[in-house]
C-alpha beads as a LAMMPS data file, in Angstrom:
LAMMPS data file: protein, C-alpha beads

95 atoms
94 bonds

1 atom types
1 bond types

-500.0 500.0 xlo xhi
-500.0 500.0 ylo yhi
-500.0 500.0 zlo zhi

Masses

1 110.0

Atoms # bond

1 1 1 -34.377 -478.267 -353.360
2 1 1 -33.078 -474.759 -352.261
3 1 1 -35.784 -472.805 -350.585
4 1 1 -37.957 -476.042 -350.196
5 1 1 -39.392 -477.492 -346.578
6 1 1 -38.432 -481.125 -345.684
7 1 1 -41.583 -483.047 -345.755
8 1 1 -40.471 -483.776 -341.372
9 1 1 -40.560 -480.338 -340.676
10 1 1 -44.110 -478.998 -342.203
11 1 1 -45.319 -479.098 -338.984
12 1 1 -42.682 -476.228 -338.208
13 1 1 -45.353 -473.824 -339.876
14 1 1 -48.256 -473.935 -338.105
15 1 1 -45.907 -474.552 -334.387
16 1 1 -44.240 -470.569 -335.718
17 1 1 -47.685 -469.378 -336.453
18 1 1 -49.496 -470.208 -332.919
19 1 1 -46.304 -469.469 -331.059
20 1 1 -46.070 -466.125 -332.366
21 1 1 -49.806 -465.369 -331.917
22 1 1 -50.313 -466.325 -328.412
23 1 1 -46.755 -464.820 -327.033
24 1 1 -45.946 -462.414 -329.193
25 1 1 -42.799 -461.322 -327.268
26 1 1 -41.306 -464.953 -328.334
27 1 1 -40.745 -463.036 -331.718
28 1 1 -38.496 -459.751 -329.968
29 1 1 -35.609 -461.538 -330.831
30 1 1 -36.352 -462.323 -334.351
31 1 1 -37.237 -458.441 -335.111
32 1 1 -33.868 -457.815 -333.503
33 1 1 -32.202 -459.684 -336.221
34 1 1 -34.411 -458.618 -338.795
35 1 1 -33.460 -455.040 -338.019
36 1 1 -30.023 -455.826 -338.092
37 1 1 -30.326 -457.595 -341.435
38 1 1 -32.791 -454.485 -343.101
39 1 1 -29.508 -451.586 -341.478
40 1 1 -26.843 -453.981 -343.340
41 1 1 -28.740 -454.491 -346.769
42 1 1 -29.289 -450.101 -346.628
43 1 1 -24.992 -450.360 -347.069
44 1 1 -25.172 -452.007 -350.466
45 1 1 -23.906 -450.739 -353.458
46 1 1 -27.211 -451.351 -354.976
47 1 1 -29.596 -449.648 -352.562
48 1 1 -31.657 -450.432 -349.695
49 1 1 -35.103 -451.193 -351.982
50 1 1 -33.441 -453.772 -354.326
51 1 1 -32.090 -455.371 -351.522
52 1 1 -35.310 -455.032 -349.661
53 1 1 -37.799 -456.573 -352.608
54 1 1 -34.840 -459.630 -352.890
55 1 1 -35.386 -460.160 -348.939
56 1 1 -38.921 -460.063 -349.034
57 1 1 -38.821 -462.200 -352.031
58 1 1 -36.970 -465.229 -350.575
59 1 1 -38.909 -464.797 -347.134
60 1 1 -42.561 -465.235 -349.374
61 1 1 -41.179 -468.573 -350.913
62 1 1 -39.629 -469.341 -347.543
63 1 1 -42.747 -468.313 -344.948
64 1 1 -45.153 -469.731 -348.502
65 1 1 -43.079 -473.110 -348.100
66 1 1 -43.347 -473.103 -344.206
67 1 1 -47.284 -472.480 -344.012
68 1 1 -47.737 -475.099 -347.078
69 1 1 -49.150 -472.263 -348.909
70 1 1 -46.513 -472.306 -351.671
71 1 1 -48.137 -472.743 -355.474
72 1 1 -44.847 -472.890 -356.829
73 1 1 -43.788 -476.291 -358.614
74 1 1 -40.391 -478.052 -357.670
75 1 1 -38.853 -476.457 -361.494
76 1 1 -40.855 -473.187 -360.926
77 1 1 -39.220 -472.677 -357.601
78 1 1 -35.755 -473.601 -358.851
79 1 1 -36.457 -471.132 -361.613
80 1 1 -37.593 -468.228 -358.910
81 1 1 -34.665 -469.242 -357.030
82 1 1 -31.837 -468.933 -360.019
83 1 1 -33.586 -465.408 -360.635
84 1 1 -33.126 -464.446 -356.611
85 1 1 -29.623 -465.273 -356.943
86 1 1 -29.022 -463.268 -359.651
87 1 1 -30.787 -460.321 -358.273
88 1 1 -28.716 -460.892 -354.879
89 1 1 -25.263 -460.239 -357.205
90 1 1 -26.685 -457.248 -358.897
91 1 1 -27.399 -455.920 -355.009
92 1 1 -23.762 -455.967 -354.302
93 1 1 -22.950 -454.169 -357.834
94 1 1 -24.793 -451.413 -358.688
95 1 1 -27.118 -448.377 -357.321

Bonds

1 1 1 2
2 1 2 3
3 1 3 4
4 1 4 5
5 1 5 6
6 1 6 7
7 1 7 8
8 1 8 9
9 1 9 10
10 1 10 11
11 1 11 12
12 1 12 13
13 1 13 14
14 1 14 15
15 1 15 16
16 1 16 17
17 1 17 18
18 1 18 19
19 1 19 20
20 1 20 21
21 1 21 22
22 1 22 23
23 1 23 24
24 1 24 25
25 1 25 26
26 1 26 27
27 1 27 28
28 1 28 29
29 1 29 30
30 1 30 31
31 1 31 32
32 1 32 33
33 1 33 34
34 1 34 35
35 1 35 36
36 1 36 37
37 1 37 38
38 1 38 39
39 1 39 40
40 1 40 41
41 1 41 42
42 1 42 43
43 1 43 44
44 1 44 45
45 1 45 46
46 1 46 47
47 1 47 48
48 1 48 49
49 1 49 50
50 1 50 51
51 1 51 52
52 1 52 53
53 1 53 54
54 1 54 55
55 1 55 56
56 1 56 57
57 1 57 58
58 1 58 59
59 1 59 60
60 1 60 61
61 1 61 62
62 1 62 63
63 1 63 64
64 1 64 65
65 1 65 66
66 1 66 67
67 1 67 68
68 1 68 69
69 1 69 70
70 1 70 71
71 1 71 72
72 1 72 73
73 1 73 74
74 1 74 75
75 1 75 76
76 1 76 77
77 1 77 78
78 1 78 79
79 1 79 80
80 1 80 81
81 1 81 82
82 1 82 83
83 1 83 84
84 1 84 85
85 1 85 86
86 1 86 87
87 1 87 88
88 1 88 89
89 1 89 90
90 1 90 91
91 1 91 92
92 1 92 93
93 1 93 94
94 1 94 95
């Protein structure tokens, strides 16, 4: 399932979580790209904050997935996911 963590890599998680609290600076290159990401999304036709929520949007279920947080059920994540899809296309549409 799309935006779903393979049961062998839950332990990914909690490995992100510790590395990121103990060296922080392991994480400079991940900002980088982040950055990057946030300056390209600000060029879409349909604005920097629609693009913005979608991102944040996909990185909850992704980071709620990861941390084996996520209350979402297999069909209500494939539901969320159809809906992130279709707000992605409207992104590259309209302002």
């Amino acid at each position: 399932m799309l935006l779903e963590l393979h049961p062998d890599r839950q332990a990914t998680g909690a490995a992100l979580v510790a590395a990121a609290a103990d060296k922080p600076e392991l994480m400079a290159h991940c900002r980088a790209g982040y950055r990057e990401l946030l300056d390209e999304l600000a060029q879409l036709p349909g604005g920097f904050e629609r693009s913005a929520l979608v991102l944040l949007a996909v990185n909850g279920l992704l980071f709620g997935e990861l941390l084996r947080l996520s209350p979402y059920t297999s069909e209500e994540r494939s539901r969320l996911v159809k809906a992130l899809v279709k707000a992605v296309d409207q992104c590259g549409r309209m302002q």
